[in-house]
C-alpha positions as CSV (number, residue, x, y, z in Angstrom):
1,X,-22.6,-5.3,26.1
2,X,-25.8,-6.5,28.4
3,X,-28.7,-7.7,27.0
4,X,-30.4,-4.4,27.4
5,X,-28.0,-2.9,25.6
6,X,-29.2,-5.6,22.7
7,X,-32.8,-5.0,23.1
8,X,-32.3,-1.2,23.0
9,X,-31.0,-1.7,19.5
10,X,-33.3,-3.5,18.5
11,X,-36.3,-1.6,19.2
12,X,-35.0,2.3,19.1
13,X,-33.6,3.9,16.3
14,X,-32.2,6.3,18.6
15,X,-30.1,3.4,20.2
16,X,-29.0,2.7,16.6
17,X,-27.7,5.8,15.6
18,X,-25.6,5.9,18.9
19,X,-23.7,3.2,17.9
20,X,-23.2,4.5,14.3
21,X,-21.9,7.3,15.6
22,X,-18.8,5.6,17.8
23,X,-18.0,3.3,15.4
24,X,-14.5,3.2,14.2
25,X,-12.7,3.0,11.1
26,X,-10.4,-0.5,10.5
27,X,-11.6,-1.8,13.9
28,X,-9.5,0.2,15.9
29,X,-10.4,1.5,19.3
30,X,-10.2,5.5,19.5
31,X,-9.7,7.3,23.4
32,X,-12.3,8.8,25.4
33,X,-10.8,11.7,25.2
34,X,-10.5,11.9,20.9
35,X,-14.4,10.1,21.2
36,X,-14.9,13.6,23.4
37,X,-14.4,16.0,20.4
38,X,-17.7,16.8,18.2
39,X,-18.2,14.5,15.8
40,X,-17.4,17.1,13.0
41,X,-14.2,17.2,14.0
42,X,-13.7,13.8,12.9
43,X,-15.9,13.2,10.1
44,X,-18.1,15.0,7.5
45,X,-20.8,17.8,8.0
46,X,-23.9,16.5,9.5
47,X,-25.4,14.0,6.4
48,X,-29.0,15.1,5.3
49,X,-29.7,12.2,3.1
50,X,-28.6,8.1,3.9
51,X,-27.4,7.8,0.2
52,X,-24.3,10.7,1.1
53,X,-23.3,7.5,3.0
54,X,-21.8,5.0,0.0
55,X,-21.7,2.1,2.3
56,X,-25.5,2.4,3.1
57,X,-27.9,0.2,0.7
58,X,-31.8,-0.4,1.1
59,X,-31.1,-3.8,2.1
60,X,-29.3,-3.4,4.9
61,X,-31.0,-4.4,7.9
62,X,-30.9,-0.5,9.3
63,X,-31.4,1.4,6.4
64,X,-34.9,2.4,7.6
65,X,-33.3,3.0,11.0
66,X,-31.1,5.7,9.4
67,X,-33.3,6.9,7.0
68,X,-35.4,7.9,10.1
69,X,-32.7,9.3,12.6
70,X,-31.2,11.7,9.4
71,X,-35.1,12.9,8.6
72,X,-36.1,13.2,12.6
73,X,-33.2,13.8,14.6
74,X,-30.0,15.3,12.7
75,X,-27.9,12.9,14.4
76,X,-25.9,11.3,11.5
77,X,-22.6,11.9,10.5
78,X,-20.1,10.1,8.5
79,X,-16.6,9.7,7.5
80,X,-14.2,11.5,5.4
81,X,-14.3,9.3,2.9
82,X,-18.3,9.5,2.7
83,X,-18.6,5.5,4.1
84,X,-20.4,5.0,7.3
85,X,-19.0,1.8,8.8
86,X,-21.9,0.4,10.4
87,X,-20.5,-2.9,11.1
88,X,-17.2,-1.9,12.7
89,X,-17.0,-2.9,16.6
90,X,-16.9,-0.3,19.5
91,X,-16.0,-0.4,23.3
92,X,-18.7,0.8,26.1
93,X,-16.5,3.8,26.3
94,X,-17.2,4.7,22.6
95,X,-21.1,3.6,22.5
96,X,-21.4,5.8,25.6
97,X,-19.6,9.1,23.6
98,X,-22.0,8.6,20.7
99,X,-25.4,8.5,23.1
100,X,-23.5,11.7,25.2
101,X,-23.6,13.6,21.1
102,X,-27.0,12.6,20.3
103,X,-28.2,13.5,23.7
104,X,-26.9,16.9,23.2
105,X,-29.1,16.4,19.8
106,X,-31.9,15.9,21.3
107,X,-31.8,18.1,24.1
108,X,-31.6,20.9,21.5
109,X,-34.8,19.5,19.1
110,X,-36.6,19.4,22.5
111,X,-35.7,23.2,23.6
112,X,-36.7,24.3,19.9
113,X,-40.2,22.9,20.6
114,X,-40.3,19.8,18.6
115,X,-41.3,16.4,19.7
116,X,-39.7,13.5,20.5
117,X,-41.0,10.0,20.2
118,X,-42.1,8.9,24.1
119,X,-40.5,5.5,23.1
120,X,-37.3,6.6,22.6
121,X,-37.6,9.1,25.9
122,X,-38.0,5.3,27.5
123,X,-34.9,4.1,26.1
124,X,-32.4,7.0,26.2
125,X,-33.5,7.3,30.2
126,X,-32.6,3.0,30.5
127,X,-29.6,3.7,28.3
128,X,-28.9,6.6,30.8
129,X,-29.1,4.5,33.5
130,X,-27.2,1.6,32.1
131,X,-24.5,4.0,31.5
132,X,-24.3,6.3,33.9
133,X,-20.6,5.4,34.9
134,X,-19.2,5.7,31.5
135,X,-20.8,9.2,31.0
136,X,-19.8,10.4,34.1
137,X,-16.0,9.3,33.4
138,X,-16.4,10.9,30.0
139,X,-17.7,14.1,31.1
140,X,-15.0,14.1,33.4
141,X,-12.3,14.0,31.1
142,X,-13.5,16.5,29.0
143,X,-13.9,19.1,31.8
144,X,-10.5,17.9,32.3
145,X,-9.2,18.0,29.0
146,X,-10.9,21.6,28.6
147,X,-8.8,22.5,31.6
148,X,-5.3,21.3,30.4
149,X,-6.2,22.7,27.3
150,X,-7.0,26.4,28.8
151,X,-3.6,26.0,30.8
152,X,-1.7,25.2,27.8
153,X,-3.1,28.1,25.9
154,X,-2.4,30.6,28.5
155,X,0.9,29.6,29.4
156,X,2.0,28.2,25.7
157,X,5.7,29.5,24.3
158,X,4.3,30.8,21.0
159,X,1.0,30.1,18.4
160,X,3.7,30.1,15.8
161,X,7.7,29.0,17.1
162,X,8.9,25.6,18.4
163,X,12.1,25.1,20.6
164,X,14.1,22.6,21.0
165,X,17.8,22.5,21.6
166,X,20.9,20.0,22.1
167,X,23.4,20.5,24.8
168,X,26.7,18.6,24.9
169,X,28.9,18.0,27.8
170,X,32.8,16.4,26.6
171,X,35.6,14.9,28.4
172,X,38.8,14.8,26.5
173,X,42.2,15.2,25.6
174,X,44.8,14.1,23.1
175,X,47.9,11.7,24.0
176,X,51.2,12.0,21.6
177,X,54.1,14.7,21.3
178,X,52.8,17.8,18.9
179,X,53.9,18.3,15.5
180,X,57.7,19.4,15.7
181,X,58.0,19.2,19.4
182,X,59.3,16.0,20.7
183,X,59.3,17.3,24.5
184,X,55.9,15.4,25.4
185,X,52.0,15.3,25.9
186,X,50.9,19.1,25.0
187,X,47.7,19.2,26.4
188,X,45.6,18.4,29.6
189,X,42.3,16.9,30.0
190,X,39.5,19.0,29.4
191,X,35.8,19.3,30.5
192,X,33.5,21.5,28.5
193,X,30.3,21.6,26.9
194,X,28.5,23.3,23.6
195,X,24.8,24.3,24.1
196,X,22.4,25.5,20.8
197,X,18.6,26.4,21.1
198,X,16.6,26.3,18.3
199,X,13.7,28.4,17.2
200,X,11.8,27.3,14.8
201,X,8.8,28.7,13.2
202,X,6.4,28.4,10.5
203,X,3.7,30.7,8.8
204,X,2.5,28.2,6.2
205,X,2.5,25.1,8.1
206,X,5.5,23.8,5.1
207,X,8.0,26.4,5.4
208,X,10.6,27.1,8.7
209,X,12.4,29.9,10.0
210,X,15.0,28.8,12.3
211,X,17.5,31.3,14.1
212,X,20.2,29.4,16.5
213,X,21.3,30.4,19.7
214,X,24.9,29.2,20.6
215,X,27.5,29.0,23.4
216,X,30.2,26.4,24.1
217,X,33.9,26.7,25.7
218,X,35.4,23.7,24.1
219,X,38.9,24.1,22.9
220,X,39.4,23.3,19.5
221,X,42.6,20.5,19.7
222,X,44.0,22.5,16.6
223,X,47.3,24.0,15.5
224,X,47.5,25.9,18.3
225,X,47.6,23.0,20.7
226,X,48.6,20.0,18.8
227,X,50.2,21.2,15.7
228,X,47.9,20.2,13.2
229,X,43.8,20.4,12.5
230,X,44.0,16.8,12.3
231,X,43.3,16.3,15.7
232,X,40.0,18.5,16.3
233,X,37.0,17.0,17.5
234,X,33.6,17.4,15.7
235,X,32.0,19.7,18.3
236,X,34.4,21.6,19.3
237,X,34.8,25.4,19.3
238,X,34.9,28.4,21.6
239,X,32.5,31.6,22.3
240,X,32.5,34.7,23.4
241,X,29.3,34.3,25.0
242,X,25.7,33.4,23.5
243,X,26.2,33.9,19.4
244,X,23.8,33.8,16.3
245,X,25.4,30.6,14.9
246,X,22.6,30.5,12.2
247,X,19.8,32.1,10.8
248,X,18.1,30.2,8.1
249,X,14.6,30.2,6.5
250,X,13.5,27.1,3.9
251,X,10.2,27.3,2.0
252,X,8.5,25.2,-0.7
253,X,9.1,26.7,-4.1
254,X,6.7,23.5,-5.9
255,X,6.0,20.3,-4.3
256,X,9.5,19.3,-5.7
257,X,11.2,21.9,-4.8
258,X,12.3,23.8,-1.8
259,X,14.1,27.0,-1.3
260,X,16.7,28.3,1.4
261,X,17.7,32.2,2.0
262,X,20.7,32.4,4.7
263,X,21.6,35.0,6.4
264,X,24.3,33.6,8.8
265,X,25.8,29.9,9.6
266,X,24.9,27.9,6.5
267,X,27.0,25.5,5.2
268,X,26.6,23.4,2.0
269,X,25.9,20.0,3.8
270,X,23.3,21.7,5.6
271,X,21.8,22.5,2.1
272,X,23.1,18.9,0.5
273,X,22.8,15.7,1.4
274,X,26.0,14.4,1.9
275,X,24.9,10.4,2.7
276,X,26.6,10.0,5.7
277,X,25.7,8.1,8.6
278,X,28.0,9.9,11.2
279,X,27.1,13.3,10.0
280,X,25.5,14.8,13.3
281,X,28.2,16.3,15.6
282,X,25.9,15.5,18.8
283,X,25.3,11.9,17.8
284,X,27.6,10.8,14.6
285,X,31.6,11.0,14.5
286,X,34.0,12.4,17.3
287,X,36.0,13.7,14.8
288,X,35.6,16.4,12.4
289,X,37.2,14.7,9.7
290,X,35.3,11.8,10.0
291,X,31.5,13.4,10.0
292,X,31.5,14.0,6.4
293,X,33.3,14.5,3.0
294,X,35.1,18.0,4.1
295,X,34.4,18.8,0.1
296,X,31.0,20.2,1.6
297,X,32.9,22.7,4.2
298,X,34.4,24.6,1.5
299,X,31.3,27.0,1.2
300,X,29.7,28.5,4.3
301,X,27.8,32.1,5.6
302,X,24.9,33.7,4.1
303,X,23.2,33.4,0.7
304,X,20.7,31.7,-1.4
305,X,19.9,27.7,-1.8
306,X,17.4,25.1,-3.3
307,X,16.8,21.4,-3.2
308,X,14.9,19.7,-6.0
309,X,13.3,15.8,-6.5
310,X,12.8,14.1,-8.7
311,X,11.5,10.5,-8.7
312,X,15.1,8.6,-7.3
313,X,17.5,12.0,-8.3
314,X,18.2,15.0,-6.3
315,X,19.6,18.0,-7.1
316,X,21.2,20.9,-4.5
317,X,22.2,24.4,-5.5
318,X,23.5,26.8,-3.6
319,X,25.5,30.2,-3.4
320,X,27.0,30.9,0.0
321,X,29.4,33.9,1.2
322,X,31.3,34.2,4.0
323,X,31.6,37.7,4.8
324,X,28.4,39.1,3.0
325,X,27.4,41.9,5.2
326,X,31.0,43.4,4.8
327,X,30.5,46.1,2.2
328,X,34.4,46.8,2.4
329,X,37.2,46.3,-0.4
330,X,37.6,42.4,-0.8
331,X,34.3,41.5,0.9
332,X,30.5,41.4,0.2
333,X,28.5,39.3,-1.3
334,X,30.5,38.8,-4.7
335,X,33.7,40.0,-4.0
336,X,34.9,37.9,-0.9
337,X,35.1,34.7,-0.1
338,X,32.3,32.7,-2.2
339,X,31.5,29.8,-3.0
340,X,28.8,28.0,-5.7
341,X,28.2,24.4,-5.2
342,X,26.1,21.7,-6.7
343,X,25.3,18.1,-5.5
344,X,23.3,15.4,-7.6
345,X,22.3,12.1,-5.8
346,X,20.9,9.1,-7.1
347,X,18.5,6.8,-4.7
348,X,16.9,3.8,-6.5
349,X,16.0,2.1,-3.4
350,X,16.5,2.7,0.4
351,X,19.9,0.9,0.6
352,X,22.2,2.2,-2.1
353,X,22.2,6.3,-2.2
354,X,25.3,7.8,-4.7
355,X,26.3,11.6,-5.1
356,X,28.3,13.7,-7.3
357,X,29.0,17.2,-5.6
358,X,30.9,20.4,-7.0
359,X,32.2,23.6,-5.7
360,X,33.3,26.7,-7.4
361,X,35.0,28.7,-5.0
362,X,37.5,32.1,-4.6
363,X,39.5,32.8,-1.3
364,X,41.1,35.9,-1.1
365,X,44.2,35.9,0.6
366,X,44.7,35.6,4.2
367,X,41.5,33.4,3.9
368,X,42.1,30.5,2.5
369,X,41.1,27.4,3.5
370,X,40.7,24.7,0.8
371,X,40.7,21.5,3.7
372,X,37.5,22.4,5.6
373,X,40.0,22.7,8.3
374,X,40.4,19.2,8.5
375,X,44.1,18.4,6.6
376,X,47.6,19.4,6.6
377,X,48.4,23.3,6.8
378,X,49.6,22.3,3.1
379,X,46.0,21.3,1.7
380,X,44.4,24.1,3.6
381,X,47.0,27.0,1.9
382,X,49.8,25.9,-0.5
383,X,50.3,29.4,-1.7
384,X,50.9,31.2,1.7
385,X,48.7,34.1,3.1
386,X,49.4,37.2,0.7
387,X,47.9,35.0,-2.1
388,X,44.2,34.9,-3.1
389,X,43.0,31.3,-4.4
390,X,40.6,30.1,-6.9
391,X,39.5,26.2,-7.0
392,X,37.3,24.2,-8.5
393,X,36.4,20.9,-6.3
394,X,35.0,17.7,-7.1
395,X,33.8,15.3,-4.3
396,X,31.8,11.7,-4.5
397,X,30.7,10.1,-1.6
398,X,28.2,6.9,-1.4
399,X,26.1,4.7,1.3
400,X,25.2,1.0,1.1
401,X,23.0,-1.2,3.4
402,X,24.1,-4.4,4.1
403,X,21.7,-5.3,6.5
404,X,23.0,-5.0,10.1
405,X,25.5,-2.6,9.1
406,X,26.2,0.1,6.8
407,X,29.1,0.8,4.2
408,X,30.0,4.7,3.3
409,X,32.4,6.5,2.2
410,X,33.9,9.3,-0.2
411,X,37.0,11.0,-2.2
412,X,37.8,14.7,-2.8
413,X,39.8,16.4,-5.4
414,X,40.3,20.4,-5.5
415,X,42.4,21.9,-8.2
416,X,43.4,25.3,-7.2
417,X,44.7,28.5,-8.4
418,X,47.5,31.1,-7.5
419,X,45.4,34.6,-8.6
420,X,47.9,37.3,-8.1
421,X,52.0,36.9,-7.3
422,X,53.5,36.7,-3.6
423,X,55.8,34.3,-1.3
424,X,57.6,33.3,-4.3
425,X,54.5,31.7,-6.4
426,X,53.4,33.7,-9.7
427,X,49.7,33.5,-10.3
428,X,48.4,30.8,-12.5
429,X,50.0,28.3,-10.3
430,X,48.6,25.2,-9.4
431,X,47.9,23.0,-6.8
432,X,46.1,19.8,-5.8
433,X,44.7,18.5,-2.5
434,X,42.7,15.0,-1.7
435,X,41.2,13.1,0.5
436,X,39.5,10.1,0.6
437,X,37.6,7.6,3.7
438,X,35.9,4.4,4.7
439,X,33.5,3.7,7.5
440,X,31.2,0.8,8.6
441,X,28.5,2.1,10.7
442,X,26.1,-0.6,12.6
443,X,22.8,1.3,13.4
444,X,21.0,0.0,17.0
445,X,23.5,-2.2,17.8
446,X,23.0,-3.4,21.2
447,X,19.5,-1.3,21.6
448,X,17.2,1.0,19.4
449,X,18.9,4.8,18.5
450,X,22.4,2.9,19.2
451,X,25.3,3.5,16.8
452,X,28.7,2.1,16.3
453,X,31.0,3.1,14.0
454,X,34.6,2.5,12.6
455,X,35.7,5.5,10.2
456,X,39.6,4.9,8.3
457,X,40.8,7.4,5.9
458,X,43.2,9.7,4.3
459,X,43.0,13.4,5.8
460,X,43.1,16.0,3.0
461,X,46.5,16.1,1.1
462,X,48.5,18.3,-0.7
463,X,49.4,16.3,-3.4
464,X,51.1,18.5,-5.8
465,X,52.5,22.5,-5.3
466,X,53.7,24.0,-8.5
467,X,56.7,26.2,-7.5
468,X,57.4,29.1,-10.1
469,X,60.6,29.7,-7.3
470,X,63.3,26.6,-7.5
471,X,63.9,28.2,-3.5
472,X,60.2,26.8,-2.6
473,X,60.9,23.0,-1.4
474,X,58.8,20.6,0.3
475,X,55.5,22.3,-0.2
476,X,54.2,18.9,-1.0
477,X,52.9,16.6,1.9
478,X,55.8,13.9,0.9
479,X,54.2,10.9,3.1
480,X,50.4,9.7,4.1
481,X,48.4,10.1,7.4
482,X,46.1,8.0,8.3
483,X,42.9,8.5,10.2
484,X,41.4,5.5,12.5
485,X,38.2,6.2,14.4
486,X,35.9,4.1,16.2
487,X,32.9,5.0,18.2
488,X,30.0,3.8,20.1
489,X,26.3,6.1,20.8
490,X,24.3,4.5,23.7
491,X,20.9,5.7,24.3
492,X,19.8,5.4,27.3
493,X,16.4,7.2,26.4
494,X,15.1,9.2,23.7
495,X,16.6,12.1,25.0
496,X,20.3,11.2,26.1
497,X,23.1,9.7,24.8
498,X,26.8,8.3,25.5
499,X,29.5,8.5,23.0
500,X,33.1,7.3,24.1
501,X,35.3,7.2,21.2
502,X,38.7,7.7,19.6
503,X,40.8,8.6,16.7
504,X,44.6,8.4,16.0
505,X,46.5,10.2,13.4
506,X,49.3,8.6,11.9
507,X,52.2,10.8,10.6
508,X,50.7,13.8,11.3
509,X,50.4,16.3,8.7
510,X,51.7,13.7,6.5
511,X,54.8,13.6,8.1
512,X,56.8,10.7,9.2
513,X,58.7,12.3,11.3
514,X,55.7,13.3,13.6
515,X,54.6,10.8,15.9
516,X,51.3,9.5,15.9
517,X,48.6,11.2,17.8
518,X,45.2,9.7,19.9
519,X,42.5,11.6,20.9
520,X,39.6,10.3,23.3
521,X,36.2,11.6,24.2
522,X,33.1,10.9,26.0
523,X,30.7,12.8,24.6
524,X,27.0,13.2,26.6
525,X,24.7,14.5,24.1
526,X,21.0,15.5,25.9
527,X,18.1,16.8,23.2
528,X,15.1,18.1,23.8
C-alpha cells in the first residue's frame, strides 16, 4: 500500500473501517467479484455494538476507531462466527471493495440529512483518488457479473432440475467358435453406442428425483450370438428407441437414514453398496460379470428401499418387483417376480470395507434368472421354463487398500427351490449355484481419474441339480470356467475417457468341450 494509504489510516476512522471490512478470514485472498456482493451476504447483520465482535477488546489500538464508525456511520459488520479479524492482510482489490460499501454508507447518511465529519470528506475524496482504478475495475465487474447473472437466469434449464448425462461409443467383437458350433468366429465387429440423460431434481435441497432417459443399439454378445451370457459386455443392450430406464426418488428419513421409492430401473446395487472398484459400466469393468458380485442383480424394477449409518456399519433394505404395474395373474407387486434383499457393511477405516448381503427371491416360471445373466444357462434356470423358483441367496464381497493398488473381491451362494412339478422335476427340489472372483484395481495409474484393473474369477455355477427323474442327466455344470479380464481407463480430461480391454472365457458354460472365448473393446465414455 502507499504511504497515503498509511496516513489515511491513521488519521480517519472512516479509512479504518474500510479495511475491516475487506479483511479476510485465515489470510486468504477472496475475488473481486465475491468482495462485490454486500457484505451481508458474507457475514453477520450490520453489528450495533463493538462487543457483538468477540475478537474486539478496549485495548486494542482501534477500539475507539470502531466504537465510533458502529455509533456514527453503520458501517460495521462481522463474521459468522461473531470475530472481526482485524489483523488479517487484504489486497488493494479488497481495501478498495470495502471503501466502495462504506461509500454507499455514507452516501445514504448524507441523503437522509445527517452530517458527515469534513475530515473524513478530505480523506474518502484522496482515498477516491488513490483508488480510482481499482474502483472502476470493480464496478466493472459487477455490472458485468449482474449481466451474466440476468442471462443465466433468463436462459437457465430449470430453478429446480439438473442434467447431466454419459454417452458411450464401443468397438468390439468376440474371437472363438460359439458354444456347440465348431464351424468358426460367430460374430463381426461391431460399432455402437449407449446414451442416458439424467434429470435430476431436488425440492429440499437433501432429497433427488432422478428419471433417466435411455437409448443405445449395442448387441448384447449373449446366447444368441455366442452361446452363452458369459461373453456380454457391461454396457451392452438394445432399444427400441428413447426408454424410461429409471425413475427413482431418494430422501432423508433422519440424518442417518435415507429412503428410496422406485418406480422403474432399480436394482439392489443401486440401493447397496456393493464395494467394488469396477462397478460403473461407463468407467469400471468391460464385462458384466466382472463389475460386481451378480448376487446384487437378482432383485430389480420398482419398489421401496432405505440406507442406514451408523458410526463404521451400514445397513440396506430393500423390496424390488419386476413387473409391478402388471395387475394380471402371476404379476404385481407381491405375486410376480420379487425380491427382498439386505446388505450390512462394515468400514472401520477408509482402506478395509467388508459386506454381508442377502436376497429372498421368487421367479415364476418362464422368468427365472438366478445368475444375473452372467453364468451358465444351468445357474440361470436348472429347473426349465414351466417351473417357478424360490431361492434364498447369500453373497460376501470385500475391498482392501494397499496403497497403489486395491484388492476386491466376492463369493455367491443361491439355494433354490422347485415350487410346483414340470420337465421331469417335482417341487421341493433343489439346486445350487456359485460364483466367486478376484481383482486388483490400481487407481490413477499413469495420471489422475486413471484406472487399471485385472479381474479373475469363477462365472456363476450350477453346482448341484437334484433330479426327482433318473432320465434328467447332466444338469450339473461338470467342469469350471474361468473368467480373465484386464482393463485400462485413460482420462484424457474430466470429461472423457478411453477404455480398451478384454476378457476370455475358459470352457464356456463350464464345458470343456467349448473352446475358449475372447472378447475386446474400446470403450469411449464422454460425461457431462
Amino acid at each position: 500500500m502507499s504511504n497515503l494509504w498509511w496516513k489515511a489510516l491513521a488519521g480517519s476512522s472512516s479509512v479504518l473501517s474500510f479495511l475491516v471490512l475487506s479483511n479476510v478470514a485465515q489470510g486468504q485472498e477472496l475475488s473481486v467479484d465475491e468482495l462485490s456482493q454486500p457484505v451481508s451476504s458474507r457475514s453477520l447483520d450490520q453489528v450495533t455494538s463493538v462487543s457483538q465482535l468477540s475478537d474486539v477488546q478496549p485495548t486494542d489500538w482501534a477500539f475507539q476507531a470502531l466504537q465510533s464508525l458502529v455509533e456514527r456511520y453503520g458501517c460495521i459488520a462481522g463474521y459468522p462466527d461473531g470475530t472481526f479479524r482485524g489483523n488479517n492482510f487484504m489486497t488493494r482489490f479488497e481495501f478498495a471493495a470495502g471503501l466502495n460499501a462504506c461509500l454507499d454508507q455514507i452516501v445514504a447518511i448524507i441523503g437522509g440529512g445527517e452530517g458527515v465529519d469534513p475530515s473524513d470528506l478530505a480523506t474518502i475524496r484522496r482515498l477516491q483518488e488513490e483508488f480510482a482504478a481499482e474502483l472502476a475495475t470493480l464496478r466493472g465487474r459487477v455490472d458485468g457479473l449482474e449481466a451474466r447473472t440476468a442471462e443465466l437466469e433468463a436462459n437457465q434449464f430449470s430453478t429446480t432440475t439438473k442434467l447431466n448425462g454419459e454417452a458411450i461409443f464401443a468397438l468390439s467383437d468376440t474371437f472363438g467358435a460359439a458354444v456347440g458350433d465348431s464351424s468358426g468366429d460367430p460374430t463381426q465387429t461391431q460399432f455402437g453406442y449407449r446414451v442416458r440423460l439424467n434429470f435430476d431434481a431436488s425440492f429440499s435441497g437433501r432429497d433427488r428425483l432422478r428419471v433417466r432417459l435411455q437409448d443405445r443399439n449395442l448387441v448384447n454378445f449373449g446366447t444368441g450370438n455366442t452361446g452363452t451370457n458369459m461373453t456380454r459386455l457391461g454396457f451392452a443392450g438394445t432399444t427400441n428407441g428413447v426408454e424410461l430406464a429409471r425413475l427413482e426418488y431418494r430422501f432423508p428419513i433422519t440424518d442417518n437414514i435415507r429412503g428410496y421409492l422406485s418406480g422403474a430401473g432399480m436394482s439392489a446395487e443401486n440401493i447397496s453398496n456393493a464395494l467394488s472398484p469396477q462397478v460403473s459400466g461407463g468407467f469400471g469393468a468391460i464385462s458384466r460379470f466382472g463389475r460386481y458380485n451378480p448376487v446384487f442383480r437378482l432383485s430389480g424394477g420398482a419398489g421401496v428401499g432405505l440406507n442406514a449409518r451408523f458410526g463404521d456399519f451400514g445397513l440396506d433394505l430393500g423390496y424390488l418387483a419386476g413387473n409391478a404395474n402388471d395387475p394380471t395373474a402371476g404379476n404385481g407387486l407381491f405375486n410376480g417376480e420379487q425380491g427382498a434383499f439386505a446388505n450390512l457393511t462394515f468400514s472401520p477405516s477408509n482402506d478395509f470395507s467388508l459386506g454381508v448381503f442377502y436376497d429372498r427371491h421368487h421367479f415364476p416360471g418362464g422368468q427365472v434368472n438366478l445368475s444375473g445373466s452372467t453364468g451358465s444357462r444351468q445357474a440361470t434356470n436348472p429347473f426349465g421354463s414351466d417351473v417357478a423358483v424360490g431361492s434364498d441367496t447369500l453373497g460376501s464381497q470385500f475391498r482392501l487398500g494397499l496403497g497403489a493398488i486395491d484388492l476386491s473381491g466376492w463369493i455367491g451362494f443361491t439355494w433354490a427351490n422347485a415350487q410346483n412339478n414340470g420337465n421331469g422335476f417335482r417341487s421341493g427340489d433343489r439346486a445350487e449355484v456359485i460364483n466367486y472372483a478376484l481383482s486388483l484395481t490400481a487407481p490413477d495409474l499413469g495420471g489422475p481419474g486413471n484406472l487399471a484393473g485385472l479381474i479373475v474369477g469363477v462365472p456363476p455355477q450350477a453346482t448341484r441339480v437334484q433330479r426327482s427323474d433318473p432320465a434328467l442327466l447332466g444338469r450339473e455344470d461338470t467342469d469350471t470356467s474361468l473368467h480373465i479380464e484386464a482393463f485400462y481407463r485413460y482420462r484424457l480430461n474430466d470429461n472423457i475417457a478411453i477404455t480398451p480391454g478384454f476378457f476370455v472365457i475358459t470352457n464356456p458354460e463350464h464345458n470343456s468341450n467349448n473352446d475358449a472365448q475372447w472378447v475386446g473393446t474400446i470403450r469411449t465414455t464422454f460425461s457431462f
